[in-house]
BAZAMAR-474978 format. One record per residue (C-alpha): residue in one letter; x, y, z. Coordinates in pm, 1 decimal. Layout:
N
aa; east; north; up
a; X; Y; Z
...
//
This chain:
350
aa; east; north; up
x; 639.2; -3346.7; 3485.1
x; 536.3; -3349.8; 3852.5
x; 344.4; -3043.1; 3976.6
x; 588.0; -2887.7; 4145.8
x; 904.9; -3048.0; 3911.8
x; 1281.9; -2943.9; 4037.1
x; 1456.2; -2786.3; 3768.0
x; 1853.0; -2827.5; 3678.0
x; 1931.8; -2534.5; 3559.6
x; 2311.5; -2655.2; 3413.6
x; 2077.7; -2867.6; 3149.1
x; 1855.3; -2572.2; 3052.3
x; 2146.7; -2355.7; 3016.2
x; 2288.9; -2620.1; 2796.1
x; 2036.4; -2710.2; 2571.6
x; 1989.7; -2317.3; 2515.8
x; 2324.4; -2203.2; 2421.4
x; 2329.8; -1781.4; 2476.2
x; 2413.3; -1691.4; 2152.7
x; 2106.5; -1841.4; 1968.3
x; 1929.0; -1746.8; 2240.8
x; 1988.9; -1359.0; 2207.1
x; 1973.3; -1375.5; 1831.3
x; 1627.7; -1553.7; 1834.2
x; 1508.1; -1233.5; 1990.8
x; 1665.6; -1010.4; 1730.5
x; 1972.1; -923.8; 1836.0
x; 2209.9; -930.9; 1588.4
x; 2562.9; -1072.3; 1675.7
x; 2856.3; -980.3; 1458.3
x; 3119.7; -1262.4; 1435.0
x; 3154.9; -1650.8; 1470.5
x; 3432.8; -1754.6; 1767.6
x; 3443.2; -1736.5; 2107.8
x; 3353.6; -1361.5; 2195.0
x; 3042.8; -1224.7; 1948.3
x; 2917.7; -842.6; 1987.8
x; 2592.8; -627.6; 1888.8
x; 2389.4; -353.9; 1938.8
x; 2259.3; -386.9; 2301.8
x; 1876.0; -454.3; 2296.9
x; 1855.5; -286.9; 2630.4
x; 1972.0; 83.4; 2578.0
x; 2027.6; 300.2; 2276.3
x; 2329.1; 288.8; 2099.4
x; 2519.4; 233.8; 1790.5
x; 2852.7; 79.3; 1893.8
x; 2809.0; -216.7; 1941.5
x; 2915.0; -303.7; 2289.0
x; 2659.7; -613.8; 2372.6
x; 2880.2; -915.7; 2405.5
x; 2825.5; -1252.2; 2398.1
x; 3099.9; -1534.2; 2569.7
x; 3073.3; -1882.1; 2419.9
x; 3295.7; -2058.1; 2665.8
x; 3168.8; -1926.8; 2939.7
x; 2806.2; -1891.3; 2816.0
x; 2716.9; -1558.2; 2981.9
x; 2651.6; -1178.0; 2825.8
x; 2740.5; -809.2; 2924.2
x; 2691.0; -503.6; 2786.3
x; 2982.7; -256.3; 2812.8
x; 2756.8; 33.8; 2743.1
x; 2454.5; 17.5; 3042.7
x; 2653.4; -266.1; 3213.0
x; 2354.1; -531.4; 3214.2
x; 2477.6; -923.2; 3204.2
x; 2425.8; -1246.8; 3327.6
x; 2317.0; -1602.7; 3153.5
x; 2116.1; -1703.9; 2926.2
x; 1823.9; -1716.1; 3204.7
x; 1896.7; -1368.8; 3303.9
x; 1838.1; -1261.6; 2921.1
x; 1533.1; -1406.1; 2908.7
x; 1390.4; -1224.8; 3226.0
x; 1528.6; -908.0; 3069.5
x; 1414.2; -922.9; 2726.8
x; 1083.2; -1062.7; 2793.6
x; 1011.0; -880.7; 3129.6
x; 971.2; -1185.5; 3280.6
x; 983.4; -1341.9; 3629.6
x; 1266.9; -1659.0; 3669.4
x; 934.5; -1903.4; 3653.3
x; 836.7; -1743.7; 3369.8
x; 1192.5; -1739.5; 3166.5
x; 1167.5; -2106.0; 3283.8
x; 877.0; -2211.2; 3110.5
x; 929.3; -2027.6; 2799.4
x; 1326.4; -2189.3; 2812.0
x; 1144.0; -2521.7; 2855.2
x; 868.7; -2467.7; 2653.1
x; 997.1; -2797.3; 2433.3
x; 883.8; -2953.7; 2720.5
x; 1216.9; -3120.0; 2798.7
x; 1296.2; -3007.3; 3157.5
x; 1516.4; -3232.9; 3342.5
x; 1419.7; -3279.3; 3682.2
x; 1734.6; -3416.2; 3822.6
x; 1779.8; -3213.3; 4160.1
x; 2057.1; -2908.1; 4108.3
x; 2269.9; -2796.1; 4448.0
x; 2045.6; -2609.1; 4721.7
x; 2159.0; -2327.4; 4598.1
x; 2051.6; -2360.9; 4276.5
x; 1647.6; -2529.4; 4355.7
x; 1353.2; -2321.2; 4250.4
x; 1003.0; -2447.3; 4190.3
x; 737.6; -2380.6; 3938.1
x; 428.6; -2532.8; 3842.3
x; 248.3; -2384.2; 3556.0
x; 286.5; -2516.9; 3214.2
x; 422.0; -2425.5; 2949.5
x; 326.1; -2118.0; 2710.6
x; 138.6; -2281.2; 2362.7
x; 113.6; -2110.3; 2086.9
x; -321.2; -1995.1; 2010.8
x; -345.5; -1965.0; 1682.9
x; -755.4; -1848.9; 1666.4
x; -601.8; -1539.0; 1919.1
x; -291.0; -1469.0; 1734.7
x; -520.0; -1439.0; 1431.8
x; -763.2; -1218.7; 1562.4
x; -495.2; -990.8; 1710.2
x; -351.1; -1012.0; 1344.9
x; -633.7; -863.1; 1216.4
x; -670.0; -580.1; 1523.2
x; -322.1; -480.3; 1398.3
x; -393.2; -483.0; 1013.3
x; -678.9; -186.9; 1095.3
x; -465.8; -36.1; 1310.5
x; -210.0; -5.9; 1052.3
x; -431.5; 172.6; 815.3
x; -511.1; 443.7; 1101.8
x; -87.9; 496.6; 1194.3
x; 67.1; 743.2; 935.0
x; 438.2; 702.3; 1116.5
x; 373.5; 300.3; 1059.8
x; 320.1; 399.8; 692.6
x; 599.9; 619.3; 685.6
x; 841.5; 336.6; 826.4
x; 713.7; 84.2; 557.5
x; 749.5; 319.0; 259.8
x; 1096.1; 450.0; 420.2
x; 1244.2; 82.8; 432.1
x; 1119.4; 29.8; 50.1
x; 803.0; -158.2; 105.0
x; 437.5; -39.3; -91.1
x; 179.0; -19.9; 116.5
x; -32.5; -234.1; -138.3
x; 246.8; -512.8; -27.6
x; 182.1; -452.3; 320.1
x; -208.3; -522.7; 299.9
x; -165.2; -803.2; 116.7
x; 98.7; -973.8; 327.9
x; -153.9; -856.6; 636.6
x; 118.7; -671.3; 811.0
x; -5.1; -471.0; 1062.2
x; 70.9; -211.4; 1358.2
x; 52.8; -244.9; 1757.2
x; -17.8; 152.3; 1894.5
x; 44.3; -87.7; 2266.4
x; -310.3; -18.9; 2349.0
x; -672.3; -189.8; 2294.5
x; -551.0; -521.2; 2205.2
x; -659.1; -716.9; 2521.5
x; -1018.1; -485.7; 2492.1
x; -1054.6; -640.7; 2146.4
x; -977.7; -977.4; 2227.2
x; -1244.2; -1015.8; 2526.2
x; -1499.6; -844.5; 2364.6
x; -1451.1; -1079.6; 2082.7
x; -1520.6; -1362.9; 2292.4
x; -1195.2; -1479.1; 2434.9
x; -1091.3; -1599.3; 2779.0
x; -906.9; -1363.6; 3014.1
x; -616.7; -1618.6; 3145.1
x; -677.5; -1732.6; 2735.7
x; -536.0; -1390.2; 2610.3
x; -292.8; -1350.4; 2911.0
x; -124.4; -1698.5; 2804.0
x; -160.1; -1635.2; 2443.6
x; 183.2; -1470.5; 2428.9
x; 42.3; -1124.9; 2297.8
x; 163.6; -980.2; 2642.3
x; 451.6; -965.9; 2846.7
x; 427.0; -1144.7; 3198.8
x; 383.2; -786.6; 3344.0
x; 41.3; -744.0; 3151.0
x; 211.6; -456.2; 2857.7
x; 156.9; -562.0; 2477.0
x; 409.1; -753.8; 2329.3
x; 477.4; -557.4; 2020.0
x; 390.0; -169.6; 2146.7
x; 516.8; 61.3; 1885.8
x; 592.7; -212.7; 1642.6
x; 495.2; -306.0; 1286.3
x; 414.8; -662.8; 1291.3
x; 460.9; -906.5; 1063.2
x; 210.1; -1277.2; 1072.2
x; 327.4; -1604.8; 916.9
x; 40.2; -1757.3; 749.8
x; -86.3; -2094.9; 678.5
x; -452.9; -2162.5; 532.8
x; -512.6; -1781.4; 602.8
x; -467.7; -1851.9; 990.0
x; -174.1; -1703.3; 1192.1
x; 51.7; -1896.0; 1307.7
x; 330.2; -1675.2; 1438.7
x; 387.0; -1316.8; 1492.3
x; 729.6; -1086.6; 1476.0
x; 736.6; -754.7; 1499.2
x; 980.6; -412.3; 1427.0
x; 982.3; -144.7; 1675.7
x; 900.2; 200.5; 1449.7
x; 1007.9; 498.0; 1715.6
x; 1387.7; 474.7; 1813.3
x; 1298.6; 438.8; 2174.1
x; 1155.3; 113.9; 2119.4
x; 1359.6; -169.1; 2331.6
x; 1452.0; -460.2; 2205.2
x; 1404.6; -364.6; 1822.5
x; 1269.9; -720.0; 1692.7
x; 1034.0; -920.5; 1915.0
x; 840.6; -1276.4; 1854.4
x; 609.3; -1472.2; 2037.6
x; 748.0; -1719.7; 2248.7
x; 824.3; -2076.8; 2097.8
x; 1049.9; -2264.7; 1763.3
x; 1083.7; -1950.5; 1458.3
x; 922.0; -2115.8; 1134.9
x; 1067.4; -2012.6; 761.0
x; 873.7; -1694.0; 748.6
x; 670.1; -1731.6; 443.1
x; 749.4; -2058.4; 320.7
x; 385.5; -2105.9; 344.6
x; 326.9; -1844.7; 82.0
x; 483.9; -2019.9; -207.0
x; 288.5; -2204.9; -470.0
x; 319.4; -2606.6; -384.0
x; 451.4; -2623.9; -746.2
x; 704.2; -2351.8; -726.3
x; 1078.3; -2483.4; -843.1
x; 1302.3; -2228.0; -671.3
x; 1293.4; -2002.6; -378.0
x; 1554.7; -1734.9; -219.4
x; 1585.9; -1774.6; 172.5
x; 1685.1; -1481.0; 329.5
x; 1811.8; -1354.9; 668.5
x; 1565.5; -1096.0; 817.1
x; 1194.1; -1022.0; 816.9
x; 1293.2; -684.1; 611.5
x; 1460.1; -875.4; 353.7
x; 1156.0; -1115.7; 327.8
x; 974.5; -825.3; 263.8
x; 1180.9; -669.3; 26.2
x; 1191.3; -991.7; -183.6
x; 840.1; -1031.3; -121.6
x; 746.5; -713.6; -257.2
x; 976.1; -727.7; -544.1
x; 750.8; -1046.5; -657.4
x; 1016.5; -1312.5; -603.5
x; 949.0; -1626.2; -409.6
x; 1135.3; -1617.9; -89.5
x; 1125.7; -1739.9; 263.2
x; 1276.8; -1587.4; 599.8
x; 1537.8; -1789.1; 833.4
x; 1472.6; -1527.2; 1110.7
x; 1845.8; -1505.7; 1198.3
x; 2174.5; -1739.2; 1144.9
x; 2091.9; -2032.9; 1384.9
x; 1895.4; -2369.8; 1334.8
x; 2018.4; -2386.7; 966.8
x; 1906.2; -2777.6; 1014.9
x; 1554.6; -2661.4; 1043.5
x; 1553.4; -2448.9; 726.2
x; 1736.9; -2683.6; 502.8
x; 1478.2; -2941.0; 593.0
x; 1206.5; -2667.5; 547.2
x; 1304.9; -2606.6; 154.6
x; 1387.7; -2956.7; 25.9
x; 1094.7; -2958.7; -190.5
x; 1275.6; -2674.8; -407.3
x; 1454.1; -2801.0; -723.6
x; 1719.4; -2444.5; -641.8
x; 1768.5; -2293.8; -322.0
x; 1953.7; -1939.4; -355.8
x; 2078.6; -1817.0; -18.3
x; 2058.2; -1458.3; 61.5
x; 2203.9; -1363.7; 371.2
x; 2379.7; -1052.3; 569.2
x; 2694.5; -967.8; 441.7
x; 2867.5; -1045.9; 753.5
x; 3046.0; -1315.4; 995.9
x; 2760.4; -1494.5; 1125.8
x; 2540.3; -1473.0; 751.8
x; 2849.9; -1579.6; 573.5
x; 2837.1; -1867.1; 816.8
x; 2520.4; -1923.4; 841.6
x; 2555.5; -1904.2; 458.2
x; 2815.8; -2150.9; 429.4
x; 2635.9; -2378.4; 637.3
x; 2282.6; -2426.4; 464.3
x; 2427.1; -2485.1; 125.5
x; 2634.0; -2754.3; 260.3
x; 2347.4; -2937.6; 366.8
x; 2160.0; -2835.7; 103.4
x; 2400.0; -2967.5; -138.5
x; 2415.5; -2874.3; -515.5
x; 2050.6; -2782.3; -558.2
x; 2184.0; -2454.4; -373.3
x; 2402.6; -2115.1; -417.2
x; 2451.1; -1827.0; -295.4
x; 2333.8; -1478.3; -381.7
x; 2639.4; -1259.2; -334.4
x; 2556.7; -849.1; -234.7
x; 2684.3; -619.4; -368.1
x; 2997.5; -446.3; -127.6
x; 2789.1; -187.1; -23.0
x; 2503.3; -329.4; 106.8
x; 2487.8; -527.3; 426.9
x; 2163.3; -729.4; 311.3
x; 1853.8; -744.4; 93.6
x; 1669.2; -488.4; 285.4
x; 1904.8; -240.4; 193.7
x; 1884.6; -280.0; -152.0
x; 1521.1; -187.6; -94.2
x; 1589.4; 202.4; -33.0
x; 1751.7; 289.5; -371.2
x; 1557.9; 316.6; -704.3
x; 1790.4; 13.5; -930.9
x; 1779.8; -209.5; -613.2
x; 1570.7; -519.3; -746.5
x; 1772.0; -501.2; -1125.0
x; 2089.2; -510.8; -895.2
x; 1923.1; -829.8; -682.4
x; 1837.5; -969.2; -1004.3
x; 2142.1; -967.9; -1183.0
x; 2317.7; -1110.8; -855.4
x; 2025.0; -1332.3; -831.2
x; 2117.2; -1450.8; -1172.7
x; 2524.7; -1432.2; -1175.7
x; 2451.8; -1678.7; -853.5
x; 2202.0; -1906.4; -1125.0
x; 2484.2; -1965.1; -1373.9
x; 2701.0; -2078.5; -1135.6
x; 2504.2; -2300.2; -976.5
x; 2450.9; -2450.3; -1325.0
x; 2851.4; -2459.9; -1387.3
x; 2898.0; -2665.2; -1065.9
x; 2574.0; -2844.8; -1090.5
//
């Protein structure tokens, strides 16, 4: 790419379709056609009135009355400039630099955001102590059905939205290093304020972050660094493990997690091609998503490609997902013996 590249913005709109887009950064989208709707990420509510257009590819919110493309999101949710929702849409590296009408020409230069995995895991381990010092973080764990003794082992931690950057320089990092590490929103604020947040691990170095907001005032709820989701604790699981669950959410990795079953997270219903390539080395895949549209769908799809080595864990009618089943005191014999109900069938098809 050129220094100073032209950008066509009809090919980065269509190579990031708005829908995957806006789930990637939490928002969870009720439905599979043309016309999809959630809880808005940008105001508080319960109804419901965020909606996403697949022909058209553009959102709005019927509540606050925010909308726009896919680009537009991105500067919202991220509190970024158009450069900077630009490099983080082309952070694939993938631009195409075909020139767009006059109307449409902008010009950037810096590169793209990569992931630092030595300053992700040091800011890891700023929120892990942190955690142990916030007794509403505790509170939010224990509330959604998740020990504390789970949470220190799976090195969750908590972002109070200040002292981060502090503890990053005077551990011996690089100013523009932490600015670009994508701890911090374009605007300077942390990332994950007022969030727990959850690390993906591989050979005890970090090499993603998510995190839940904990106070209700907390916009958007779920938030990510910037780049491709992995299958949130894949890396986890013994090499020689036969079977694993993959589940929907980082609350129902948890849950499973802390229950002592092997399980992995998909991080939301898109990109099933990346998990089902993710979990091949598993003998028996048992899919555990949202009762719903999209993680019926998104259910439907992974066992296809997965084949018969797969099946589906079906919820009780009560509960939307795993995480649910957390907060009352049979939940894990109820997961079980749906967990095993989905096992014998598996072995009647297989």
């Amino acid at each position: 790419m050129t220094a100073a590249a032209r950008v066509d913005f009809a090919a980065v709109k269509a190579r990031h379709p708005v829908a995957a887009v806006v789930e990637s950064a939490g928002v969870k989208l009720r439905g599979t056609g043309r016309v999809r709707q959630g809880v808005c990420p940008f105001h508080d509510e319960a109804e419901g009135s965020f909606t996403v257009y697949g022909d058209s590819q553009r959102w709005y919110c019927f509540g606050c009355g925010e909308g726009g493309d896919v680009i537009d999101f991105i500067q919202r949710i991220e509190s970024m400039t158009l450069s900077g929702a630009l490099r983080l849409l082309g952070s694939d590296g993938t631009f195409v630099t075909a020139t767009p009408p006059a109307s449409a020409r902008h010009e950037f230069s810096e590169p793209p955001p990569v992931r630092d995995v030595a300053v992700m895991t040091a800011a890891a381990r700023f929120y892990a102590r942190e955690l142990r010092r916030s007794q509403a973080a505790f509170d939010y764990l224990t509330g959604r059905g998740i020990g504390i003794e789970t949470a220190f082992r799976l090195g969750l931690g908590y972002a109070p939205g200040a002292g981060l950057r502090e503890t990053l320089l005077i551990a011996g990092f690089e100013g523009k290093r932490v600015a670009h590490s994508g701890l911090f929103t374009e605007r300077g604020a942390e990332r994950f304020a007022g969030m727990i947040v959850i690390p993906d691990l591989a050979d005890g170095r970090v090499q993603w972050l998510g995190g839940r907001a904990v106070p209700r005032r907390v916009r958007p709820r779920f938030q990510a660094v910037p780049g491709p989701k992995p299958a949130l604790g894949l890396g986890r699981i013994p090499r020689a493990a036969r079977w694993v669950i993959v589940t929907e959410g980082v609350f129902d990795w948890l849950t499973l997690t802390h229950w002592g079953l092997p399980a992995c997270a998909a991080l939301g219903t898109q990109g099933m091609e990346r998990i089902a390539q993710a979990v091949l080395r598993f003998a028996n895949v048992f899919v555990a998503f949202d009762r719903d549209d999209a993680g019926e769908a998104a259910a439907e799809r992974l066992t296809a490609l997965l084949g018969r080595r797969s099946a589906v864990v079906r919820l009780p009618r009560d509960f939307l997902d795993v995480g649910e089943l957390a907060t009352v005191p049979d939940g894990r014999a109820v997961f079980i013996a749906r967990l095993a109900e989905a096992a014998r069938q598996r072995r009647r098809e297989g």
